[in-house]
C-alpha positions as YAML, in Angstrom:
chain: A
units: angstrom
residues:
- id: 1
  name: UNK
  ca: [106.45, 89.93, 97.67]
- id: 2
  name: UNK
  ca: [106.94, 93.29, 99.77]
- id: 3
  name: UNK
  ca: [104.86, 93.41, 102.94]
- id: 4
  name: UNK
  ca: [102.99, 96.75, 101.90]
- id: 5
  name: UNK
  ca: [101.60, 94.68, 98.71]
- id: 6
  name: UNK
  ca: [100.20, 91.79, 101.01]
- id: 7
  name: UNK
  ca: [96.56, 92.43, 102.24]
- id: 8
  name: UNK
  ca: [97.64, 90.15, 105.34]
- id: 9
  name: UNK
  ca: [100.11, 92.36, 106.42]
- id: 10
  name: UNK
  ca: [98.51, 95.88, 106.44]
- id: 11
  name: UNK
  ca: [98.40, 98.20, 109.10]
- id: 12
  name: UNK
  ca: [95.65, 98.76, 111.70]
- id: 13
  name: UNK
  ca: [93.52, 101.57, 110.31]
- id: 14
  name: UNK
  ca: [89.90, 102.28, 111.62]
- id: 15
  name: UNK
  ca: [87.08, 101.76, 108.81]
- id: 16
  name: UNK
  ca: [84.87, 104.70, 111.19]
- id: 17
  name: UNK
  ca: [87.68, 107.42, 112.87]
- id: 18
  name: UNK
  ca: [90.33, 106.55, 110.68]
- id: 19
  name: UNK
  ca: [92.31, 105.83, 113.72]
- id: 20
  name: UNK
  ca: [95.96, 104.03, 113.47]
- id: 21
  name: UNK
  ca: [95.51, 102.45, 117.16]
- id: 22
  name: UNK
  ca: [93.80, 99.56, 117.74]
- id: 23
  name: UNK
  ca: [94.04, 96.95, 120.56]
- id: 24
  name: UNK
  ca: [93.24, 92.98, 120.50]
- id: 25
  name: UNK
  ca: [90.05, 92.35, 121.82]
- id: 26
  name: UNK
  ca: [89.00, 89.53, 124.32]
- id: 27
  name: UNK
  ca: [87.51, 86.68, 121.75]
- id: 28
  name: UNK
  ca: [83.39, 86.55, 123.60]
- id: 29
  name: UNK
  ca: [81.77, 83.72, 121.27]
- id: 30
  name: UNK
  ca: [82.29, 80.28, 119.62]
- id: 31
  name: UNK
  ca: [82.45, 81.64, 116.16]
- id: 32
  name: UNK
  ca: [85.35, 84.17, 117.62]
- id: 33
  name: UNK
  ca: [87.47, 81.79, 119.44]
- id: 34
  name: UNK
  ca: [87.40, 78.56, 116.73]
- id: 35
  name: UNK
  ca: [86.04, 80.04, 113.34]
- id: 36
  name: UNK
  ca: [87.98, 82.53, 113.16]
- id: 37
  name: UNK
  ca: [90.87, 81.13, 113.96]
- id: 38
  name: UNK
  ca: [90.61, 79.29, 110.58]
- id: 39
  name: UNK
  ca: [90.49, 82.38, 108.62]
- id: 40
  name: UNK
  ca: [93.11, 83.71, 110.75]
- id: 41
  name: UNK
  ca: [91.19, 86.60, 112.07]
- id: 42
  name: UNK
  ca: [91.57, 88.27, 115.55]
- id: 43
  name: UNK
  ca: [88.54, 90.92, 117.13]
- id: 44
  name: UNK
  ca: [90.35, 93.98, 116.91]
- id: 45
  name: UNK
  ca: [88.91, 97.61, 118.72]
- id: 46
  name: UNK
  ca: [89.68, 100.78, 117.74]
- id: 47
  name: UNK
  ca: [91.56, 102.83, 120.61]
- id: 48
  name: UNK
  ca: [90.00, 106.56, 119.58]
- id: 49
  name: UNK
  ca: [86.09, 105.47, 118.80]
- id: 50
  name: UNK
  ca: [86.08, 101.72, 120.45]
- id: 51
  name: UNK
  ca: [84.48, 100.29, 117.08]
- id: 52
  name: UNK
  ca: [85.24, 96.02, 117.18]
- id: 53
  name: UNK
  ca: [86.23, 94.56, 113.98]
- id: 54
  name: UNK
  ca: [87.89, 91.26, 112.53]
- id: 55
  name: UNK
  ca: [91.06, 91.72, 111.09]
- id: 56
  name: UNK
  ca: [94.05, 89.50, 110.05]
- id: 57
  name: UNK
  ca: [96.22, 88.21, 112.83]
- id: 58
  name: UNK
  ca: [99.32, 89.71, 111.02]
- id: 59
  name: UNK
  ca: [98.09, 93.11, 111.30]
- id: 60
  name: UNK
  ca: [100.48, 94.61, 114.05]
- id: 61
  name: UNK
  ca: [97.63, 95.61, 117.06]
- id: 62
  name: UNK
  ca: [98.92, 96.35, 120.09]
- id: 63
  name: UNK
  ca: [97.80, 94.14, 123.78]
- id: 64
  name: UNK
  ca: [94.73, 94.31, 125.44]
- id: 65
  name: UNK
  ca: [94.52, 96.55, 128.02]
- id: 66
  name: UNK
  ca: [94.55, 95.21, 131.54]
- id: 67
  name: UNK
  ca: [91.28, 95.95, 133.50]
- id: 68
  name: UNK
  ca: [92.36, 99.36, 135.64]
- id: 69
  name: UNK
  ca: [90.58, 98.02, 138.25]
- id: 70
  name: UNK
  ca: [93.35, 95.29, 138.89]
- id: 71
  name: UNK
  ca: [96.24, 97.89, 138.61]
- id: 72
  name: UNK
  ca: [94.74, 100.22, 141.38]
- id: 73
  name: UNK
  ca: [95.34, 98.99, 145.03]
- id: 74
  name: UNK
  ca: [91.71, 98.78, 147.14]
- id: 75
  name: UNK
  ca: [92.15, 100.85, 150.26]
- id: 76
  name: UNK
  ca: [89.74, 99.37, 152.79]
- id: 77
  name: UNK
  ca: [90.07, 102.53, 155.11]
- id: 78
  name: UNK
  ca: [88.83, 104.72, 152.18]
- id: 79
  name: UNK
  ca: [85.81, 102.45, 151.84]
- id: 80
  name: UNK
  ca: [83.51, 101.94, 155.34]
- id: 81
  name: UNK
  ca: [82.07, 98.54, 156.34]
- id: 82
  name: UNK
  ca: [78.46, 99.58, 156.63]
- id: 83
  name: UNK
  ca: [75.67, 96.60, 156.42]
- id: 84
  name: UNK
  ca: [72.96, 98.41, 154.37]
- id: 85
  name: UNK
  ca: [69.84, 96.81, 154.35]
...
C-alpha cells in the first residue's frame, strides 16, 4: 500500500486557506493529551490563517514554534526601574 493511498499518511493541507504549512500545537485539555492519543491524533494549526485542527500523527507538521519572547535577550538598560503606583 503506497503512502499517497493511506488516509494516515496525507499531507498537511488547511480545510479554511488551503495552506500546506501547519505546525504542532501545544495539547491544552484532557481529551487532547489522553483521548486523542488513542485515535492517534495531534492539534495541528495552520501557519497562514492560525485555524487548530486534529489530524493524524503521521501527517508530516513541522515543530512548534518557540515563544519569541525566549529567543530575544531582555535589556534591562532599555527598560527603567520606575515603582508606579
Amino acid at each position: 500500500m503506497s503512502k499517497s493511498s493511506d488516509p494516515f499518511f496525507r499531507p498537511y493541507l488547511c480545510r479554511d486557506c488551503g495552506s500546506e504549512t501547519g505546525f504542532r500545537s501545544r495539547r491544552r485539555t484532557f481529551t487532547e493529551r489522553y483521548i486523542l492519543r488513542i485515535f492517534m491524533l495531534q492539534p495541528v494549526r495552520c501557519a497562514e490563517c492560525f485555524r487548530r485542527d486534529y489530524w493524524p500523527i503521521f501527517t508530516t507538521v513541522e515543530e512548534r514554534l518557540r515563544d519569541i519572547t525566549t529567543m530575544l535577550p531582555i535589556k534591562e538598560a532599555a527598560a527603567p526601574k520606575r515603582h508606579v503606583a
